[in-house]
C-alpha positions as CSV (number, residue, x, y, z in Angstrom):
1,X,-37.7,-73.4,80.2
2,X,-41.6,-72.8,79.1
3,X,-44.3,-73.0,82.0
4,X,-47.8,-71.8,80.9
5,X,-51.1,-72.3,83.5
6,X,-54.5,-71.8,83.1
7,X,-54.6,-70.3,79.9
8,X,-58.1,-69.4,78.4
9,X,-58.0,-67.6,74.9
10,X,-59.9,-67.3,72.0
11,X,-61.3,-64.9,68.9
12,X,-63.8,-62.6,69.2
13,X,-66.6,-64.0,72.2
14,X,-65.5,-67.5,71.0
15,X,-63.4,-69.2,73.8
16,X,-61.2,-71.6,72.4
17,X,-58.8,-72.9,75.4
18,X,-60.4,-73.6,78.9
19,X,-57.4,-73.8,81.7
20,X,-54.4,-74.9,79.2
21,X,-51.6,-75.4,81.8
22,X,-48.3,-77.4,80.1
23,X,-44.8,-77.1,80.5
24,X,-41.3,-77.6,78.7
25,X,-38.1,-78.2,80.0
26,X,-34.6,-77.5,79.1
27,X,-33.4,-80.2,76.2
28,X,-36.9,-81.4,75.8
29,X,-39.1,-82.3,72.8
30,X,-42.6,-82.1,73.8
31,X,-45.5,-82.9,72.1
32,X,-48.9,-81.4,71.7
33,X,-51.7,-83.5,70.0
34,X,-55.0,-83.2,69.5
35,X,-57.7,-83.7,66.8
36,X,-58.9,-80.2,64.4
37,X,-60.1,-78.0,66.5
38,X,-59.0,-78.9,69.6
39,X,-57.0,-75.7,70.6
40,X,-53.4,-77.0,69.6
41,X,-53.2,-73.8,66.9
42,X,-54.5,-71.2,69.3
43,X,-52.0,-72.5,72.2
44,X,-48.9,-72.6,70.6
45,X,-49.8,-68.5,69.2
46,X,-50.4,-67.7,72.6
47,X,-47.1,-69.1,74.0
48,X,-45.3,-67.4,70.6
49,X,-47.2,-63.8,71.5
50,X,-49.3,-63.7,68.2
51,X,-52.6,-63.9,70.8
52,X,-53.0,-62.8,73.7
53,X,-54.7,-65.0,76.1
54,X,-57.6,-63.5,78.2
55,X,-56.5,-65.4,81.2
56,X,-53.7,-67.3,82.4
57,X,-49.7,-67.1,82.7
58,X,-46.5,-67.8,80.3
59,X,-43.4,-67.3,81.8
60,X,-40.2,-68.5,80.3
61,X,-37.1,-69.0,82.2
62,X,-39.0,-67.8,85.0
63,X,-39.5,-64.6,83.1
64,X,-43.4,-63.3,82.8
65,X,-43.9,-63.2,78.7
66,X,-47.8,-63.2,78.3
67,X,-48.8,-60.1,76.3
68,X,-45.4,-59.2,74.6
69,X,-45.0,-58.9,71.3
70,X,-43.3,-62.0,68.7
71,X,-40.8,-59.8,68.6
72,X,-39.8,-59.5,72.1
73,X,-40.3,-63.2,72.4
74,X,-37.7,-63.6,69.6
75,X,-35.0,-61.3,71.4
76,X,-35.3,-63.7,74.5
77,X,-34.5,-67.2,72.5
78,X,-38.0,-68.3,71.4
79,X,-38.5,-69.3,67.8
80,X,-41.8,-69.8,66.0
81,X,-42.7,-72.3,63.0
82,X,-46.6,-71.1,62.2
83,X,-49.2,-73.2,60.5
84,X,-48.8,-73.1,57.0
85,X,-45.2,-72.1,57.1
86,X,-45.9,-68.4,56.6
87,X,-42.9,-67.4,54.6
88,X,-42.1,-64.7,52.2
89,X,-43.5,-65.8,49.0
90,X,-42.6,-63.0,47.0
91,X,-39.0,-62.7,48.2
92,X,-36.0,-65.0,47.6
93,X,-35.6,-68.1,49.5
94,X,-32.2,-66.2,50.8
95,X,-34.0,-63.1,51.7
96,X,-36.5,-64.9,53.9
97,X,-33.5,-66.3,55.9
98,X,-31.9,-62.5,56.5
99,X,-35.0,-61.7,57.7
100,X,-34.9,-64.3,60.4
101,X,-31.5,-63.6,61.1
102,X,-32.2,-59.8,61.9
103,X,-31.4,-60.0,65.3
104,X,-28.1,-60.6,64.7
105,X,-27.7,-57.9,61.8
106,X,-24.8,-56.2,63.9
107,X,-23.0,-59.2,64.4
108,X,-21.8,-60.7,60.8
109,X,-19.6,-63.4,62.3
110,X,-22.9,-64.9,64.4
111,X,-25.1,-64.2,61.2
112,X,-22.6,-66.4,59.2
113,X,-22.3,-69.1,61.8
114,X,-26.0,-69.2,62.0
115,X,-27.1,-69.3,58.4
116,X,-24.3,-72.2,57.5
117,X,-25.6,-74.3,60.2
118,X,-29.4,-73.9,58.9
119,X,-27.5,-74.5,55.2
120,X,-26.1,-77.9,56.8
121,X,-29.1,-78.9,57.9
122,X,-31.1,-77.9,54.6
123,X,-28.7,-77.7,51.9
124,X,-31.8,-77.3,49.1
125,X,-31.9,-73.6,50.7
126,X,-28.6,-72.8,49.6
127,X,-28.8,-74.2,46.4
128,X,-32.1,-71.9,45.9
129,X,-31.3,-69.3,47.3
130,X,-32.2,-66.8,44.2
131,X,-35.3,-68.5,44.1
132,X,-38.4,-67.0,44.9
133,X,-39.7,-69.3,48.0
134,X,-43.2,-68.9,46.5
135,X,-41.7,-71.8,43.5
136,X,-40.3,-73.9,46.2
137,X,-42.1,-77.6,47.0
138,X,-44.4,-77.7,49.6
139,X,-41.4,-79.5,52.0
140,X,-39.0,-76.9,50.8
141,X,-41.0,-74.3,51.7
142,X,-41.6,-76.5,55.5
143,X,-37.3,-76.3,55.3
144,X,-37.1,-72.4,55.1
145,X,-40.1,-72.0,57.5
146,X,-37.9,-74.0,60.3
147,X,-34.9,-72.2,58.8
148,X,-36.0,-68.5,58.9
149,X,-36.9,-69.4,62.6
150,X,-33.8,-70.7,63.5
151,X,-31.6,-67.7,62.2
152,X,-32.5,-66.0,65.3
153,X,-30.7,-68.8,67.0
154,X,-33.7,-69.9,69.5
155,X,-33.3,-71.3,72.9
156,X,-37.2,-73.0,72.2
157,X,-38.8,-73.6,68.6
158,X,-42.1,-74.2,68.7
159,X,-43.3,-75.7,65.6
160,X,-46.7,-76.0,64.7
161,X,-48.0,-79.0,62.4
162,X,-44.5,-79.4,60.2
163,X,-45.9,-82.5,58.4
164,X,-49.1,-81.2,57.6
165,X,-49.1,-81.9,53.8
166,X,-45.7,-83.4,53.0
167,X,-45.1,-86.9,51.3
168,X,-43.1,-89.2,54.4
169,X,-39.6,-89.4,52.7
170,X,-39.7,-85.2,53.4
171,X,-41.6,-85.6,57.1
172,X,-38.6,-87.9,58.2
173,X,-36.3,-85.4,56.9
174,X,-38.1,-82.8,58.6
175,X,-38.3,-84.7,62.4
176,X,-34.7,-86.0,61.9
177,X,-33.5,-82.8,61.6
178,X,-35.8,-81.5,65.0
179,X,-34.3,-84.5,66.6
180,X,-31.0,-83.1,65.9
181,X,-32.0,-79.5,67.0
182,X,-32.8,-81.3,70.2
183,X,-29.9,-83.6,70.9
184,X,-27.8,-80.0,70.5
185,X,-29.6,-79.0,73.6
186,X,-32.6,-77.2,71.8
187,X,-36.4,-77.2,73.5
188,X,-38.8,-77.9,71.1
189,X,-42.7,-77.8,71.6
190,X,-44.0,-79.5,68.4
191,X,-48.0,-79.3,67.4
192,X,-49.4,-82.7,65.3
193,X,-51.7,-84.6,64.8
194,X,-50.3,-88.0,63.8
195,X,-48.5,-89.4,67.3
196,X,-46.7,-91.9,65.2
197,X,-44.8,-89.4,64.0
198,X,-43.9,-87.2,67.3
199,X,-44.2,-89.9,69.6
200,X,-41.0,-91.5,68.6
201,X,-38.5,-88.2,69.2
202,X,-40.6,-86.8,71.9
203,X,-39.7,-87.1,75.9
204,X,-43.2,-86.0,77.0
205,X,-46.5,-85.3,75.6
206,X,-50.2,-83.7,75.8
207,X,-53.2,-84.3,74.4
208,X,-55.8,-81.7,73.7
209,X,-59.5,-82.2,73.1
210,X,-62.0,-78.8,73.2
211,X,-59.5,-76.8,74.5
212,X,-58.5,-78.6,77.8
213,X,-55.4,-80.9,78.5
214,X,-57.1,-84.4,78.7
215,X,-54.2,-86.7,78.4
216,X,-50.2,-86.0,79.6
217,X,-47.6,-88.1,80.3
218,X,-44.5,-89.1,78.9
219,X,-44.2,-89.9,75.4
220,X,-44.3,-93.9,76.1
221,X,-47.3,-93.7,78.6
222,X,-48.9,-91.6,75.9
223,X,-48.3,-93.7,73.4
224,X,-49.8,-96.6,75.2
225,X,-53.0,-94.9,76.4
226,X,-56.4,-96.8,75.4
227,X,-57.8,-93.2,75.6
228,X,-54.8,-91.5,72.7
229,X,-57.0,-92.7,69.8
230,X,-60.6,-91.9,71.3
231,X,-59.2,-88.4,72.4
232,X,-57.8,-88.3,68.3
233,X,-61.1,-89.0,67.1
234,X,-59.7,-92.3,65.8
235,X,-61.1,-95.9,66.1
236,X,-58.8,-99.1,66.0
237,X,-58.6,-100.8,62.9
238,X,-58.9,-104.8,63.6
239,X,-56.3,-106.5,61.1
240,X,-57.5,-107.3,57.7
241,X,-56.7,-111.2,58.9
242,X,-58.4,-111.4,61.7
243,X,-61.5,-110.0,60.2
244,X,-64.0,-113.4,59.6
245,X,-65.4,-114.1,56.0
246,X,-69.0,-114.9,55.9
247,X,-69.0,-118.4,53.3
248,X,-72.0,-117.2,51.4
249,X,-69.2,-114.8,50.2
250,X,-67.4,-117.6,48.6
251,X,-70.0,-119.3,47.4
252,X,-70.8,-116.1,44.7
253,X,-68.1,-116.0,43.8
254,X,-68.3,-119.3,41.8
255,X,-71.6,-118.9,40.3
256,X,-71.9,-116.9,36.7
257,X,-72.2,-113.7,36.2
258,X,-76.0,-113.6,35.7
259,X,-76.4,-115.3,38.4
260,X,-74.4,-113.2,40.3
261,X,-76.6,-110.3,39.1
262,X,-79.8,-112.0,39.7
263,X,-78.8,-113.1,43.0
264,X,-78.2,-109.4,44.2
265,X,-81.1,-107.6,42.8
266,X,-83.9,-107.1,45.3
267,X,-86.7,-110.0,45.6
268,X,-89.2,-108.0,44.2
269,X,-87.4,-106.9,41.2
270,X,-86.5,-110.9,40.5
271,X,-90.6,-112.0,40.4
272,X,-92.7,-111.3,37.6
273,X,-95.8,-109.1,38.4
274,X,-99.1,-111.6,38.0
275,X,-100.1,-109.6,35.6
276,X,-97.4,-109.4,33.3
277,X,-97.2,-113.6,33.7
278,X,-101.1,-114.2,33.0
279,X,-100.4,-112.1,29.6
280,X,-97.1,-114.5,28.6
281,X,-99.5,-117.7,29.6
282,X,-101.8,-116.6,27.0
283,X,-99.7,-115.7,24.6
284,X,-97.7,-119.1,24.4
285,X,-99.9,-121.2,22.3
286,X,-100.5,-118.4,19.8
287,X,-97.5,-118.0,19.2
288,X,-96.8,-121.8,19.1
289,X,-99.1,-121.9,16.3
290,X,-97.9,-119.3,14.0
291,X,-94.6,-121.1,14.0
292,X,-96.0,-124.2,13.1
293,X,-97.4,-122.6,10.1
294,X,-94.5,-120.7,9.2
295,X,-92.8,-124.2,9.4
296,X,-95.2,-126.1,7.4
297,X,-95.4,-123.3,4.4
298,X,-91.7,-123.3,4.2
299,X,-91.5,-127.0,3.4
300,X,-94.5,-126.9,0.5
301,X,-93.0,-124.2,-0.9
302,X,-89.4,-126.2,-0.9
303,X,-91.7,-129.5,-2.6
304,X,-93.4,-126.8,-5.4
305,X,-89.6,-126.1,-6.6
306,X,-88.8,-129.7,-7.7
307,X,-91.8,-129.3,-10.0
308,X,-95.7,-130.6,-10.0
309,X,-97.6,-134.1,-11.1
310,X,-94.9,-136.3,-9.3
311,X,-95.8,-137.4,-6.2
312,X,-92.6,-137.1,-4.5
313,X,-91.4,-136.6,-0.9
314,X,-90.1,-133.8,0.6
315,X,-88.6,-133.5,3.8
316,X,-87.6,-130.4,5.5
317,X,-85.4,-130.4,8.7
318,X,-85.8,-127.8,11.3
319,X,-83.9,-126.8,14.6
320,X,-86.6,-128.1,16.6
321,X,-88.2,-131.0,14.9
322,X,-89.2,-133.0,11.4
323,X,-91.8,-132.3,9.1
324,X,-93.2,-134.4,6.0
325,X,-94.8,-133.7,3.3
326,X,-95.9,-136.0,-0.1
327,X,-97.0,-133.9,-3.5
328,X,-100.5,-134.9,-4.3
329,X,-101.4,-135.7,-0.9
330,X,-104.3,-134.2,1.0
331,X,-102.6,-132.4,3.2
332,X,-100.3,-130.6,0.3
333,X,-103.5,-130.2,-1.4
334,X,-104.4,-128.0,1.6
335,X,-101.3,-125.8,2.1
336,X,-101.8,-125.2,-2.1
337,X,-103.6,-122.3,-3.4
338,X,-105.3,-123.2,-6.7
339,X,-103.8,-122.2,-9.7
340,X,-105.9,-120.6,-13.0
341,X,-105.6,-123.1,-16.2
């Protein structure tokens, strides 16, 4: 169906691909994967006619197509899903499909056969089909994309990144309905990054890293590569159950939260400065002291309420000890100021 060799294309005196050769055959979903960057855009608008590759050959049904216009591409059975969808915003979701339907503008009854089956396959586009495709959801919009390209009733759809985007319930609507496409006797060539999602429709697949073909296969050999995730830029994931807990883990988790705290901050920031523990050294019995006085005045003024001349005992009872103290005795005597008269 689709042989391309040796392609080398790019923008500008950038060189993107580097000898892409790949091929699809008749009835097959093939997949192209490959990290950002890796050429997977640039290829499949080379093969569609939007670039045209500086080197290299793209024939389809043995027919030479490199250099020709989308257009030309279209009139021989190849449709074209672009990165980010590239629809009509400003024009009705119904509009957009009459413009991918133009090639069969002189033939009403194909035009109607065509635009029912894309209104099976979709029915939210004929249910908006006043609407203005800019107001659509993102995997609406992903519907009409596939939909405009498929009213020119292509031989080989090449679609390019169709989940890129969309929550899962829509991307399994979206490959379900390629799978369908295919087991009608559709090609497809489908761009994506996520080989869980491809891998599972697809007959055969190829990996591209920096613009070469690094990895191809079919979809099972692909799938079970050591080198699909390092050419992805991925790294395995050990299972969360597998993964050994240290037990000094454990063990903070049982202590308080200030110890917690204390036991993470660094060592330095946990000892006190010598200086800072020589001035607290000195300033303990001074401040000892003051609180014994404070403690001691507090109880003679208590004994000077109950009146003077009687020699009576007075006890006061603090949080951290017992002090006594008899009227008349030397030791009131002391704590009393004199009195005039």
């Amino acid at each position: 169906m689709l042989t391309a060799g040796d392609l080398h294309a790019g923008y500008g005196s950038a060189e993107v691909l580097h000898g892409v050769s790949l091929r699809v055959g008749v009835g097959e979903i093939v997949a192209l994967l490959g990290a950002n960057g890796a050429g997977k855009t640039t290829t499949l608008r080379c093969l569609a006619g939007a670039l045209r590759p500086a080197r290299g050959e793209i024939r389809i049904e043995g027919h030479v197509v490199h250099g020709r216009s989308p257009a030309d591409l279209a009139r021989i059975g190849v449709g074209y899903v672009p990165e980010g969808r590239g629809i009509a915003r400003s024009l009705t979701v119904g509009e957009n499909l009459r413009l991918g339907g133009y090639l069969l503008r002189r033939d009403a009854a194909a035009y109607r056969r065509q635009l029912d089956r894309v209104h099976e396959m979709f029915p939210v586009l004929r249910t908006t089909a006043d609407q203005r495709a800019g107001t659509l959801s993102g995997g609406q919009q992903q519907m009409l994309a596939i939909g405009r390209a498929l009213m020119g009733a292509p031989k080989l759809l090449l679609v390019d990144e169709a989940s890129l985007g969309l929550a899962p319930i829509i991307i399994d609507t979206l490959y379900d309905s390629l799978a369908t496409l295919n087991d009608a006797g559709m090609a497809l060539l489908v761009v994506e990054q996520n080989p869980g999602r491809i891998l599972p429709i697809a007959h055969r697949a190829y990996v591209l890293q920096k613009g070469q073909v690094v990895l191809e296969g079919t979809a099972d050999e692909v799938r079970r590569s050591d080198l699909l995730l390092l050419y992805l830029g991925e790294a395995p994931v050990t299972p969360i159950e597998d993964t050994p807990v240290e037990e000094p883990f454990h063990d903070a988790l049982e202590v308080t939260h200030r110890e917690l705290t204390v036991a993470t901050q660094p060592a330095r920031a946990r000892a006190p400065k010598p200086k800072a523990a020589a001035t607290a050294a000195k300033k303990a019995p001074v401040k000892k002291a003051a609180e014994t006085r404070a403690r001691a005045t507090k109880a003679t003024t208590a004994s000077r309420s109950q009146g003077t001349g009687a020699k009576t005992t007075k006890t006061t009872t603090a949080k951290i000890g017992r002090v006594t103290t008899v009227e008349g005795s030397p030791a009131a005597k002391a704590r009393r100021p004199d009195r005039a008269g």
